[in-house]
C-alpha positions as CSV (number, residue, x, y, z in Angstrom):
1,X,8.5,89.1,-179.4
2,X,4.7,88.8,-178.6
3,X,3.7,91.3,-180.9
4,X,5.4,89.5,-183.6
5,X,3.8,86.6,-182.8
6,X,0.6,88.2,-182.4
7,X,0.8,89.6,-186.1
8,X,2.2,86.7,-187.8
9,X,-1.6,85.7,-186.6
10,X,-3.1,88.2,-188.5
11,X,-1.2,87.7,-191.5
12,X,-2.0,83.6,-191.5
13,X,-5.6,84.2,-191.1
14,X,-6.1,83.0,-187.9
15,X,-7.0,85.7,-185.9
16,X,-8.5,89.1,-186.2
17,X,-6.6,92.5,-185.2
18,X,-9.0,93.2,-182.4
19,X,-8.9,89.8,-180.8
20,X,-4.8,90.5,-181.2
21,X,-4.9,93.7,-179.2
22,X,-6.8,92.6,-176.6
23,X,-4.8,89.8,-176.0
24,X,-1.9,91.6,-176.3
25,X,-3.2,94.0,-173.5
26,X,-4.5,91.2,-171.4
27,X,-0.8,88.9,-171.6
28,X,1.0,92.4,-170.5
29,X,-1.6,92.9,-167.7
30,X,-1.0,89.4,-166.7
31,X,2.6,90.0,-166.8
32,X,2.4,92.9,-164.5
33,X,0.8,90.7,-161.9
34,X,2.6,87.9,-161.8
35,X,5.9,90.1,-161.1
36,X,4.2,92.0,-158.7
37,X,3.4,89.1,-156.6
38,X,6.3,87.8,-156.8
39,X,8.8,90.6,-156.2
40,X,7.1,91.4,-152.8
């Protein structure tokens, strides 16, 4: 769901692919973080 959200970005203009993947990267890495505190 994020990725589509992420291109439908791209394809309005609004952002540019690099800025996508990096986000993309960064909101999974966050992701990761947040479960891991909170599953111990």
């Amino acid at each position: 769901m994020a990725e589509e959200a992420a291109e439908s970005r791209l394809y309005g203009g609004i952002h540019f692919r690099e800025g996508i993947d990096l986000g993309l990267e960064q909101g999974f890495q966050i992701g990761e973080n947040v479960i891991n505190i909170f599953d111990n």
